[in-house]
N, C-alpha and C positions, 0 to 999 in steps of 0.2 A: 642298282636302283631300278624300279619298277616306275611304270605309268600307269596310272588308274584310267581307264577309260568306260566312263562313265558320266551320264548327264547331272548335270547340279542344276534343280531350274532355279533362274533367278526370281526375286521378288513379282509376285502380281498376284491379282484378285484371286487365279485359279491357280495351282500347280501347272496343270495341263497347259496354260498359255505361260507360263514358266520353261516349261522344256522349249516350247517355239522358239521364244525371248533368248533362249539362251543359247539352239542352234546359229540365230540370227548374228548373236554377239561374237560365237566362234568362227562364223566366216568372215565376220568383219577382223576380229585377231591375224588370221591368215592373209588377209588384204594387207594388213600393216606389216606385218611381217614380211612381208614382198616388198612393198616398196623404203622399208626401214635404211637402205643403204643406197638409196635411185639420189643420183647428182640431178640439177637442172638438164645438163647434156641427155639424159637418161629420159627423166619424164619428157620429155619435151620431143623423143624422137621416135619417125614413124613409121620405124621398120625400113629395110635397106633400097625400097623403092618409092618411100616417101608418101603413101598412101595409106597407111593402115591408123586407126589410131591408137594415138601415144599414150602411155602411161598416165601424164597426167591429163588427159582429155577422157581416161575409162575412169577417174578418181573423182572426177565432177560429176560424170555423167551417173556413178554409184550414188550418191548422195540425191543428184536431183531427182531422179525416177524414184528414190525412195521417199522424199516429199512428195511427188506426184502421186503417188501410189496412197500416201496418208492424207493427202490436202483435198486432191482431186477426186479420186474415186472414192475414199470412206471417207472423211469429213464433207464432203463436197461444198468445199470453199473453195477460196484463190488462197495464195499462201499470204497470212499473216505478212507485214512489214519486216520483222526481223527474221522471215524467213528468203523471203526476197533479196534481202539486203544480201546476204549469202550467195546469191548468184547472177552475177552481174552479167551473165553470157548467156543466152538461152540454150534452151534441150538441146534443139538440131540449127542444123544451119538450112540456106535456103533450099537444099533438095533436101530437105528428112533425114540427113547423115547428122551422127553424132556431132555436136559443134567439137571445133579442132579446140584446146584450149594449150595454149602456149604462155611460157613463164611467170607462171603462178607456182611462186616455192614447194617443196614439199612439207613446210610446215603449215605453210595455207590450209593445201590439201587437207591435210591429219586435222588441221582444226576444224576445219569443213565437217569432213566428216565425222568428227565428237560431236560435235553442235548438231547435226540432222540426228546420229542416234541419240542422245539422248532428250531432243525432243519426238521422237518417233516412240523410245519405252515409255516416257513419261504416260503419253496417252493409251499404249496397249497396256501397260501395268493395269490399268485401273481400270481397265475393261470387265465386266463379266461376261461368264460360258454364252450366253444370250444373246450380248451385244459381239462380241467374239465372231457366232456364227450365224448373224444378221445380215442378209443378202442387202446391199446397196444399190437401188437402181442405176440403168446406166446413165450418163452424165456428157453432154455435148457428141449423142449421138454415136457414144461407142456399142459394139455390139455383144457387151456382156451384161451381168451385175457381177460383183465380189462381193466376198466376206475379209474383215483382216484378218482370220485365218489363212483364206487362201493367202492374199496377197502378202502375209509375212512368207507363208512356202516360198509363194514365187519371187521375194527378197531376198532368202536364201538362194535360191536357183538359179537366180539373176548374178548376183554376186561372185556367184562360187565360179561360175562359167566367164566370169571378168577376170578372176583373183586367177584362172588359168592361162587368158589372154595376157598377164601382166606378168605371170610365170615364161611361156614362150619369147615377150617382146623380151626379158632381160637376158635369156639364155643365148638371143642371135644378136643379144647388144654388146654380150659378152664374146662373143665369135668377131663381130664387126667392129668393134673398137680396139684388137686387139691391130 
């Protein structure tokens, strides 16, 4: 048995935002895949000197930064009501550290994160090339503009560099609970 490796873009206005769309969706696979088999004990822990964060505290924080990134910077809204409702904890806590999130299941989690992606393609499907790489000023004083171009890249980049954080916490979970 062979693997085809190769991009299939998903549906959208353009191909080209198709291939994004669809790096996007394989690093979120790879997300799930990693936490496919994390108990409560699991997400919930912080590495073996209690400091780092947990599983399911990088599972929120994937999902929020990726509204933030669609709400805040390219729509430049607050989030909608039913996107709120989705996150009962905020970004950080009070020093700017990822908020800690503790016992919220892992099917929370997964439903979390289906519900942000698919309102996150919903609106880049239907993007065109134009609006695609349409510079957004900045917004409450941050010191960029983006495009969702970039910031799909940097959703990727973002993720991929979590989904290896979630990779390590389960390798010394499996060390440490043994």
């Amino acid at each position: 048995m062979t693997n085809d490796l190769k991009i299939d873009p998903i549906t959208a206005s353009d191909s080209e935002i198709g291939r994004w769309l669809w790096g996007l969706e394989e690093v979120r696979k790879r997300t799930l895949r990693l936490v496919s088999d994390s108990d409560q004990r699991l997400l919930d822990w912080r590495g073996a000197d209690g400091g780092e964060n947990s599983i399911g505290s990088l599972l929120y924080h994937i999902a929020i930064v990726e509204m933030s990134w669609l709400y805040l910077d390219l729509l430049q809204q607050e989030f909608p009501p039913e996107v709120s409702e989705l996150f009962p904890i905020p970004m950080a806590d009070e020093a700017g550290k990822v908020s800690h999130v503790v016992g919220m299941s892992l099917a929370d989690h997964i439903q979390r994160l289906k519900a942000t992606r698919e309102i996150a393609l919903s609106i880049f499907q239907k993007m065109d090339c134009d609006e695609w790489r349409r510079l957004r000023p900045p917004v409450n004083d941050q010191p960029y503009e983006a495009t969702p171009e970039w910031a799909v890249f940097h959703l990727i980049e973002h993720e991929a560099g979590h989904a290896f954080q979630i990779s390590s916490l389960k390798a010394r979970w499996n060390r440490f609970a043994k």
